[in-house]
FIGUMI-961997 format. One line per 5 residues: number of its first residue (from 1); their letters; for each residue x, y, z of N, C-alpha, C. Coordinates in steps of 0.2 Angstrom, whole numbers, m for minus. Example, Ala and Ser with C-alpha at 12.3 -4.5 7.8 and 13.67 -1.06 7.14 Angstrom:
2
1 = AS = 66:m28:39:62:m22:39:66:m16:39  64:m11:35:68:m5:36:64:0:39
This chain:
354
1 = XXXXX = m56:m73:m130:m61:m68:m128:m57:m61:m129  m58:m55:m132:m57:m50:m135:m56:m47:m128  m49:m42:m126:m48:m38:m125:m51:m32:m123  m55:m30:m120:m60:m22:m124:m57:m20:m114  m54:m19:m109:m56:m15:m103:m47:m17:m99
6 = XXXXX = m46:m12:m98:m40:m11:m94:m39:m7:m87  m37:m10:m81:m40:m9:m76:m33:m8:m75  m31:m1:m72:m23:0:m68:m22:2:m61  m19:m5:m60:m17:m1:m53:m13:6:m52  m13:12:m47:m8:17:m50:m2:16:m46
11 = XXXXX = m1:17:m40:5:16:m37:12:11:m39  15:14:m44:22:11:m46:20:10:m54  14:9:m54:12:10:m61:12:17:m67  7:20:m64:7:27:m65:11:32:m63  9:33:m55:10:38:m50:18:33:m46
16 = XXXXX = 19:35:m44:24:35:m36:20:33:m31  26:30:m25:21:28:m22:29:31:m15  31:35:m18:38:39:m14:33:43:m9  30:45:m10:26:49:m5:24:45:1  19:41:m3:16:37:4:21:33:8
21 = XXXXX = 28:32:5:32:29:8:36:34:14  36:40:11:41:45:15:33:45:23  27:45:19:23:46:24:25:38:30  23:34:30:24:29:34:30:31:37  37:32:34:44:34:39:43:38:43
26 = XXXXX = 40:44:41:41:49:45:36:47:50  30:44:49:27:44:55:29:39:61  35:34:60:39:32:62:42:36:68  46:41:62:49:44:65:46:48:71  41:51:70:37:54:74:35:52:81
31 = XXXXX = 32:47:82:30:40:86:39:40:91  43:37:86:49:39:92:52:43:95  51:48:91:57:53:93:52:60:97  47:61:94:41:65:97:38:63:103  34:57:102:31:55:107:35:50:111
36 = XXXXX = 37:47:112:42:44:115:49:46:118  49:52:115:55:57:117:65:56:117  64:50:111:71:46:109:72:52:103  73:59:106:76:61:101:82:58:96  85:62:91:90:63:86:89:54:83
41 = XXXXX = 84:49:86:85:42:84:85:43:77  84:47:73:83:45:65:86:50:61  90:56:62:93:62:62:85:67:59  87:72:56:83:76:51:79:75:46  75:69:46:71:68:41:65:72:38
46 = XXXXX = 64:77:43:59:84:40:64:86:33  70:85:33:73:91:29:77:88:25  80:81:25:84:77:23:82:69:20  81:70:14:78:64:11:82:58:11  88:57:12:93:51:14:92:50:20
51 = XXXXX = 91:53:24:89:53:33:82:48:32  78:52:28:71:50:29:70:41:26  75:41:22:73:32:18:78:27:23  82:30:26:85:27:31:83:25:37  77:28:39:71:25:43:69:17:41
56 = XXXXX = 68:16:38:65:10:34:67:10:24  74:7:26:76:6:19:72:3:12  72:6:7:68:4:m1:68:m3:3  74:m7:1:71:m15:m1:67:m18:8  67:m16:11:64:m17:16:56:m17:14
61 = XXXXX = 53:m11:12:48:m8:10:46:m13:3  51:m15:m1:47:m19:m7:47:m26:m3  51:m29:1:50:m34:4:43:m35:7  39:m30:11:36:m29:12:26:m30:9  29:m27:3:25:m25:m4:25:m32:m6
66 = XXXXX = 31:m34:m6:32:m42:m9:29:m48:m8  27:m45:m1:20:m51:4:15:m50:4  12:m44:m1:3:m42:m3:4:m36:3  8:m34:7:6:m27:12:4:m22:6  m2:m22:4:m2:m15:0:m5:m10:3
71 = XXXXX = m8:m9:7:m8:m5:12:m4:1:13  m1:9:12:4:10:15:3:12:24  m3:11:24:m5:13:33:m4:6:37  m5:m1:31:m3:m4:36:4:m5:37  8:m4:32:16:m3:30:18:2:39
76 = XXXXX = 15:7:37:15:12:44:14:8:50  7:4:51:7:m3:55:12:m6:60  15:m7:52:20:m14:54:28:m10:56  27:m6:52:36:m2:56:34:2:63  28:2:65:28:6:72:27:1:76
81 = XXXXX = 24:m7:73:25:m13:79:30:m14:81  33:m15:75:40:m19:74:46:m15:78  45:m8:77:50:m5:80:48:m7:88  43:m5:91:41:m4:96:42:m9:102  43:m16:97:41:m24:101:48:m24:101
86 = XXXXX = 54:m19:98:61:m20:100:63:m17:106  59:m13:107:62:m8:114:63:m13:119  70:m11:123:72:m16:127:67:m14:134  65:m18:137:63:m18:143:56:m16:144  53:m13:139:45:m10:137:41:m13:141
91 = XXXXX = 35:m13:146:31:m15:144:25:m13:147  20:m14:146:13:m11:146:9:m17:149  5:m17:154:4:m21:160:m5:m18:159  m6:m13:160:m14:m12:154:m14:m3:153  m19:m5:148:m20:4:145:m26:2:143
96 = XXXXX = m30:7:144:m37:10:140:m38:11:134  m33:17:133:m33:20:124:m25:19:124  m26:24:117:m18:23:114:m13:26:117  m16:34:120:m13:38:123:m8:35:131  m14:31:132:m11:28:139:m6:21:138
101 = XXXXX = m9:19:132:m3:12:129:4:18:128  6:22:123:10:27:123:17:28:129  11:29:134:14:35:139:18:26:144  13:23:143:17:16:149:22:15:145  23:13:139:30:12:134:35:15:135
106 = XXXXX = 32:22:134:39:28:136:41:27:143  37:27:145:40:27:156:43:20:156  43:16:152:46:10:157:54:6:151  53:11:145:58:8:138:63:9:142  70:5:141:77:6:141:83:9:136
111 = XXXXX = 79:12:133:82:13:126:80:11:119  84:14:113:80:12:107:80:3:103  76:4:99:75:m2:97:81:m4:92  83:m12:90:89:m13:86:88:m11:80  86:m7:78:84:m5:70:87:m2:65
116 = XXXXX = 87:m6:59:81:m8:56:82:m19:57  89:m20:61:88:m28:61:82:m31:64  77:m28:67:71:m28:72:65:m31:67  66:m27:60:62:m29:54:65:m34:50  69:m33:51:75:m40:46:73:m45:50
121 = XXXXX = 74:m48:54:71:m53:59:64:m53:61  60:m49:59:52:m52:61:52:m54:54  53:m52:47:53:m55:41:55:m62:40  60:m62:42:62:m69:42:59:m73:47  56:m72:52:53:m77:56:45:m79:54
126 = XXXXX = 43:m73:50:37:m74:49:35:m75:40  41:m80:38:43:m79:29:36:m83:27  31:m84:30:24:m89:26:19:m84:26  19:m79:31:12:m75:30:13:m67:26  8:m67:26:5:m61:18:0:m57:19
131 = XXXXX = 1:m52:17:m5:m48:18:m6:m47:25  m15:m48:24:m18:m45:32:m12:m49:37  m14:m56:37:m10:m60:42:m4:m57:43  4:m54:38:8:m52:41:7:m45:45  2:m44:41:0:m36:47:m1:m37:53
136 = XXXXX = m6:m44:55:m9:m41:62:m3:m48:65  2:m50:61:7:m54:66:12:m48:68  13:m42:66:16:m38:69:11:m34:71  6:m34:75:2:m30:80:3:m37:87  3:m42:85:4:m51:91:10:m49:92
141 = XXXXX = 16:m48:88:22:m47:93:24:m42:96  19:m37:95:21:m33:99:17:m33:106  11:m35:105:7:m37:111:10:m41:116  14:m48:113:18:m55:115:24:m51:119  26:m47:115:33:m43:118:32:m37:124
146 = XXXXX = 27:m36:125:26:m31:131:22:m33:136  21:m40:134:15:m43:139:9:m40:140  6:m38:134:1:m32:135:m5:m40:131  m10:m38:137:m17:m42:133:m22:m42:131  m22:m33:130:m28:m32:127:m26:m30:117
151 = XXXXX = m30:m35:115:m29:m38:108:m33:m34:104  m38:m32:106:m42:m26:101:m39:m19:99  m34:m17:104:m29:m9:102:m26:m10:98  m21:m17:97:m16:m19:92:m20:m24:87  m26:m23:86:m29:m26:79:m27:m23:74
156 = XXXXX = m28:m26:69:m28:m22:62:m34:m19:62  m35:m10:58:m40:m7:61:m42:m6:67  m40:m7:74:m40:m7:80:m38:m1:80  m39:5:87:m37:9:89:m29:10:89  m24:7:89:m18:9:89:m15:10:80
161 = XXXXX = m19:4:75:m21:6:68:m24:15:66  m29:14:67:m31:22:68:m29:27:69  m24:27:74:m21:34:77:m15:32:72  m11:27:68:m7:30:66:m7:33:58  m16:30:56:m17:32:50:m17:38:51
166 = XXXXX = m21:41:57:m21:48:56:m16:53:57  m9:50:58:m1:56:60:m1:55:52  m1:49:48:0:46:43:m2:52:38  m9:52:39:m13:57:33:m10:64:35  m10:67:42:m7:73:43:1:74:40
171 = XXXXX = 3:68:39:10:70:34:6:72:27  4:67:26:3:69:17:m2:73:15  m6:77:20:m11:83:18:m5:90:16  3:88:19:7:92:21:7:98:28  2:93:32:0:98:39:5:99:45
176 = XXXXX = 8:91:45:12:90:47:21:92:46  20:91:37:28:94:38:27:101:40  24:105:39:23:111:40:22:113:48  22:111:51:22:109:60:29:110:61  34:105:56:37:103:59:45:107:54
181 = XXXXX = 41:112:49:46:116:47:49:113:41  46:109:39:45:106:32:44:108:27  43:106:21:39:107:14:36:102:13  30:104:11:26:96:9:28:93:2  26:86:5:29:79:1:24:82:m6
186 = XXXXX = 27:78:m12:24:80:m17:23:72:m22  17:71:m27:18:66:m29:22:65:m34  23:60:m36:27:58:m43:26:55:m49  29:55:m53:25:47:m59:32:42:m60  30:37:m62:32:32:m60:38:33:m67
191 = XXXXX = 35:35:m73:38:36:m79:36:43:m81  40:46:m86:39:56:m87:30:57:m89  29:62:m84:21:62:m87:18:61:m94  23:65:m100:21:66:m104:19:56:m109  24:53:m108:24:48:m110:19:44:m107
196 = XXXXX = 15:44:m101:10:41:m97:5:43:m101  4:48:m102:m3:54:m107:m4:49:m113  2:50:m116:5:46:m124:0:39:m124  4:35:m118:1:30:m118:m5:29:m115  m9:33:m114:m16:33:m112:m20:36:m118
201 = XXXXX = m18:40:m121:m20:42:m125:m22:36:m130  m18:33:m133:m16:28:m138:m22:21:m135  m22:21:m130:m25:14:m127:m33:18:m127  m33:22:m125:m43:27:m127:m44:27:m133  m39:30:m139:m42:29:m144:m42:23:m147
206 = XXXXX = m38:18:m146:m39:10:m150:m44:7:m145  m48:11:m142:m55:8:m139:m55:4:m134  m52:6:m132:m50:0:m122:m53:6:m117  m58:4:m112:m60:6:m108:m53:6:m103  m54:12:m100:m47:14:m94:m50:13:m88
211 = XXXXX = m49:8:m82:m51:12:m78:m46:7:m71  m48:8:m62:m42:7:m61:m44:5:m53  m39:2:m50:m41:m4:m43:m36:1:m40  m38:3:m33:m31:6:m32:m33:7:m23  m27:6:m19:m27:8:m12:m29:13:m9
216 = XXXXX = m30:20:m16:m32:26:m13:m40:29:m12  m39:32:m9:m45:36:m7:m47:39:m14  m52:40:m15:m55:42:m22:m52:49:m23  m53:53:m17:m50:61:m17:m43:61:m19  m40:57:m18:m32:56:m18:m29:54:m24
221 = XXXXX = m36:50:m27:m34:46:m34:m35:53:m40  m41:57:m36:m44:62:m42:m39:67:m40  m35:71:m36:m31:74:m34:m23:72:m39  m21:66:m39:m13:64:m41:m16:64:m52  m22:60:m53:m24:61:m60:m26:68:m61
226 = XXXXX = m28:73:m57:m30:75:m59:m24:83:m60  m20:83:m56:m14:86:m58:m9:86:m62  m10:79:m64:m7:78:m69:m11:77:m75  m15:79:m76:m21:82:m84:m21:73:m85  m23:69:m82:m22:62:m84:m30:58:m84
231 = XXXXX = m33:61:m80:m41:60:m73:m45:57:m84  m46:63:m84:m48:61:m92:m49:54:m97  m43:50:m95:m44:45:m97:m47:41:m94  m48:40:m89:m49:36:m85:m59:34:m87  m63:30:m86:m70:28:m86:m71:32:m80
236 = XXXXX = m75:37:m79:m79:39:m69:m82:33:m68  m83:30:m71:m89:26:m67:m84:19:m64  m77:16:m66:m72:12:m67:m67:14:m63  m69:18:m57:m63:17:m51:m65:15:m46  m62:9:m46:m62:6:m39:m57:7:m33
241 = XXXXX = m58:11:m29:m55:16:m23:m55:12:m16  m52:14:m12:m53:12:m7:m62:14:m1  m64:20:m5:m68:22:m2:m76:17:m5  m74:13:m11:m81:8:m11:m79:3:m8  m72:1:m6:m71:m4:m1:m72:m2:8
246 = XXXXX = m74:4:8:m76:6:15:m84:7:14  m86:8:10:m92:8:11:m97:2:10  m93:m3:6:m96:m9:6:m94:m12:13  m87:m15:18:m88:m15:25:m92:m12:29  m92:m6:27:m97:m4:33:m106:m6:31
251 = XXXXX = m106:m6:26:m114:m8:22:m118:m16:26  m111:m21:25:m111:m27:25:m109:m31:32  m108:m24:35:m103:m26:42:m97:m33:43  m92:m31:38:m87:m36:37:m81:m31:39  m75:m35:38:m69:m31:34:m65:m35:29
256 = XXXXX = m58:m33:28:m54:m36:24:m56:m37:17  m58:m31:13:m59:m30:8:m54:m28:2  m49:m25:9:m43:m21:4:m40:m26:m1  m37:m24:m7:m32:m26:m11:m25:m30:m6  m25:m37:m7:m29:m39:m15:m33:m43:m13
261 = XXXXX = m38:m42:m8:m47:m45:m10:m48:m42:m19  m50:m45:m23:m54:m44:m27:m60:m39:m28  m62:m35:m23:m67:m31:m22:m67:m26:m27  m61:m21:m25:m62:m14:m30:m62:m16:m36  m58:m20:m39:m56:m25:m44:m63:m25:m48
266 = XXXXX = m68:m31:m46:m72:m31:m46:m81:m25:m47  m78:m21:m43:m82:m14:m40:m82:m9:m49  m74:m11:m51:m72:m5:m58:m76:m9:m64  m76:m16:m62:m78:m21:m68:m85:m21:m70  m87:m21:m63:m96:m21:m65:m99:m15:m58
271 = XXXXX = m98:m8:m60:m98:m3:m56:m105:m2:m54  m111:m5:m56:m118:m6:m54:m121:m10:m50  m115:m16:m49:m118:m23:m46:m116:m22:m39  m121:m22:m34:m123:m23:m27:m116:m28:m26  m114:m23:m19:m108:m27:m16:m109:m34:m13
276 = XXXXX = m116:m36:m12:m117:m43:m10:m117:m49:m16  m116:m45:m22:m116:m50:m29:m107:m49:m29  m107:m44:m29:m97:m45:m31:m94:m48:m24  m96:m49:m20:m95:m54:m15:m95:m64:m16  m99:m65:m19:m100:m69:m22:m97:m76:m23
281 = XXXXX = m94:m81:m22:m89:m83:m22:m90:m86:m31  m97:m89:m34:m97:m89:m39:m97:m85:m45  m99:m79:m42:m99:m72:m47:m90:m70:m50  m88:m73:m44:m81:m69:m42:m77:m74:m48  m79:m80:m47:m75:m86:m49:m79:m87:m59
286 = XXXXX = m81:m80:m62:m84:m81:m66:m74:m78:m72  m74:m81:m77:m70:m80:m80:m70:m71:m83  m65:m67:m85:m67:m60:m88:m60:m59:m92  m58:m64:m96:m54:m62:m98:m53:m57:m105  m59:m53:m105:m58:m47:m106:m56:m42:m104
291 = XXXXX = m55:m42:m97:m51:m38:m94:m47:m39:m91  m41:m35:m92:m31:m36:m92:m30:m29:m84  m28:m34:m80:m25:m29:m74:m21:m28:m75  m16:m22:m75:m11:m18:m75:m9:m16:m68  m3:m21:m66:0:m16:m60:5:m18:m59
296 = XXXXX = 9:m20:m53:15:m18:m51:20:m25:m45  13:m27:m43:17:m30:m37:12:m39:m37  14:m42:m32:10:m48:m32:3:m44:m30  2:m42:m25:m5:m40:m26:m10:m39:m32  m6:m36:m36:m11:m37:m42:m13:m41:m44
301 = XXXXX = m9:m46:m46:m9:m52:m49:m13:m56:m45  m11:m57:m37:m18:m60:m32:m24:m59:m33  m24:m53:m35:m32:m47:m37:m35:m53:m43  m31:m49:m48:m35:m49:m54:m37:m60:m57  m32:m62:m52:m33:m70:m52:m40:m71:m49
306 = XXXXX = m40:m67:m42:m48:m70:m39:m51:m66:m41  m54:m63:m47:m58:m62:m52:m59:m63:m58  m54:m67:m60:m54:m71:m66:m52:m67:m70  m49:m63:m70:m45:m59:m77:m37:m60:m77  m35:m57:m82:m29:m57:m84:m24:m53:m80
311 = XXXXX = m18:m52:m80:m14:m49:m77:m5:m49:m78  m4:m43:m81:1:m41:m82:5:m36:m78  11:m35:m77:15:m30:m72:21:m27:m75  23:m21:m72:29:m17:m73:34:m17:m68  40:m16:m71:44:m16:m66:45:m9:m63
316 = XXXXX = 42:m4:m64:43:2:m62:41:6:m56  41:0:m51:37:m1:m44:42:2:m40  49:m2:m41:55:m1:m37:59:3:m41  65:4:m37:73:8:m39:78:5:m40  82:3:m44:89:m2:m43:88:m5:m46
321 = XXXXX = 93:m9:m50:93:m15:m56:94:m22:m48  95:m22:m44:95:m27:m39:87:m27:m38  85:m22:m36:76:m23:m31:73:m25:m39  73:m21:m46:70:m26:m51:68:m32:m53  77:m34:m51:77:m43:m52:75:m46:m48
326 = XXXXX = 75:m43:m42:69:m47:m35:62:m48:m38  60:m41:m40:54:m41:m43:50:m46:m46  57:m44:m52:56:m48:m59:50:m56:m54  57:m58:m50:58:m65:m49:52:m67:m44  49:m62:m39:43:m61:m36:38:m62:m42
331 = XXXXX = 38:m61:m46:30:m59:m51:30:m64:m56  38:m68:m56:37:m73:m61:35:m79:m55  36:m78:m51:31:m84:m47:24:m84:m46  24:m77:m45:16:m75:m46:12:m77:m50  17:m79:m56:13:m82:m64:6:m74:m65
336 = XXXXX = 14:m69:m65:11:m63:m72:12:m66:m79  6:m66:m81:7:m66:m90:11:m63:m93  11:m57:m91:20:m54:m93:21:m50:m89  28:m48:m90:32:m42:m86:37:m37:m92  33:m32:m91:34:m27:m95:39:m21:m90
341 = XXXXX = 44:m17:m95:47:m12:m91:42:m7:m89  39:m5:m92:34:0:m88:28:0:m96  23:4:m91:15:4:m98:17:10:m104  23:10:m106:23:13:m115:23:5:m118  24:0:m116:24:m8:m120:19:m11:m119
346 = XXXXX = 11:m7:m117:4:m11:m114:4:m10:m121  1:m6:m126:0:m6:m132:2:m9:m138  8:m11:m136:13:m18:m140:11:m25:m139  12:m26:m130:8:m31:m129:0:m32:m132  m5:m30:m132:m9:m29:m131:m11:m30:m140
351 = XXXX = m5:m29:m146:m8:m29:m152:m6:m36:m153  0:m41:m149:1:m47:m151:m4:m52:m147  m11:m48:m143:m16:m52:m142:m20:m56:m146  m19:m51:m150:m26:m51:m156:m26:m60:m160
């Protein structure tokens, strides 16, 4: 089957995903050191970019990535449970909301948590689960560890989820650095804009639909292409956002849509089929191998598998010639089709399909 539609993930692909990462630390950082009142626990990460990834070191963060957390709010999730279920002595006996979960934490901790070996050990203990399941097994240990029983705060999407998406987004609107005497975070590309364009450019005019599966909010996605004169290429009708993954949950009263559910995936592919058909399991389970996902991590490959398409990846996700060959060796078990250095060699690949 002919090639004709190309579906990209952006984060490590296109754009960076350094921002949202800096986002999750810091909100870390905030959660400890603000609300919890363990000052200097992470030094000056408003001002100090080596302070700030020392929060939660890169390969920690791809280890993470490397279990399907594609999420960066659950990422955020999972480093505010994980830290929290290390505090010595903590515990929370009952709360109502989060503020009251908060303040019993603070009043009763002994000090800070072991970290980052806090997250090295819950990794290791929990080395079979992926995804959602790793996410809300760090919302169970931190529950298990405080003796706290109410199980709806610490759900995934539960109130304690919520409150950190939203320190989360006040980082990255740059509300927060600016609170806190900062400069706001800025996006990135994964490779020099100029050559992203090139290569988009090349793949429009040799007739490939562009379009793209991605954890962001539509505003986010139209904001980072759109600053980079890049929005252009892409099909409007062919992005699959987090925001039709919220809107078909709430439509259908489910959850757990997010990547890599096949949903948005599915949502780019056939952007006028009712969410109750792309739910499908035989619709899903229909072969496409006209269309090639292009991303960056297992996730994608998860994706574009329960949709029946193809699927390639770049290594341009991580930093280091060590976190690569992790990668590499992640997405070779994944059974990507190929692994490419980054998308200026989609068009290469792409002509020895034929």
């Amino acid at each position: 089957m002919k090639i004709d539609t190309l579906i990209f993930d952006m984060d490590g692909v296109i754009t960076t995903e350094e921002k949202y990462w800096a986002c999750a630390r810091l909100t870390l950082w905030e959660l400890v050191t603000q609300t919890l009142g363990a000052s200097g626990t992470f030094g000056d990460p408003i001002h100090d970019p080596e302070a700030r990834e020392a929060i939660a070191p890169d390969e920690l963060i791809y280890a993470l990535k490397g279990r399907a957390v594609n999420s960066n709010w659950d990422i955020a999730f999972v480093l505010a449970c994980v830290y929290l279920s290390g505090l010595p002595d903590a515990t929370v006996i009952s709360a109502v909301d989060v503020p009251d979960f908060l303040e019993a934490i603070r009043d009763t901790m002994a000090g800070p948590s072991l970290w980052p070996q806090t997250l090295v050990d819950f990794l290791a203990e929990t080395h079979g689960a992926k995804g959602k399941a790793l996410t809300q097994e760090a919302g169970n240990r931190l529950r298990r560890t405080l003796d706290f029983s109410n199980e709806d705060l610490l759900r995934v999407s539960g109130p304690f989820w919520w409150y950190l998406h939203d320190r989360f987004q006040r980082f990255y609107s740059g509300e927060a650095m600016r609170e806190y005497g900062g400069s706001p975070l800025l996006d990135g590309t994964a490779i020099p804009a100029d050559q992203i364009e090139a290569t988009l450019k090349k793949l429009r005019d040799g007739g490939y639909t562009l379009g793209a599966a991605t954890g962001r909010p539509r505003s986010e996605l139209d904001d980072a292409l759109g600053g980079l004169g890049l929005l252009d290429y892409f099909d409007s009708r062919r992005l699959g956002t987090l925001d039709v993954v919220r809107q078909a949950e709430k439509k259908l009263g489910i959850v757990g849509l997010e990547k890599p559910h096949p949903f948005c995936l599915l949502h780019a592919i056939h952007p006028n089929t009712a969410p109750e058909i792309l739910l499908d399991e035989e619709f899903q389970k229909t072969r496409r191998h006209n269309v090639v996902v292009v991303g960056d991590a297992t996730s994608d490959v998860m994706m574009a598998k329960a949709a029946g398409c193809r699927a390639i990846c770049v290594l341009t996700g991580v930093r280091g010639e060590a976190a690569r060959q992790e990668r590499l060796q992640l997405l070779v078990h994944a059974a990507a089709e190929a692994i490419l250095d980054d998308i200026t060699h989609v068009p290469d690949w792409l002509e020895g399909q034929v």
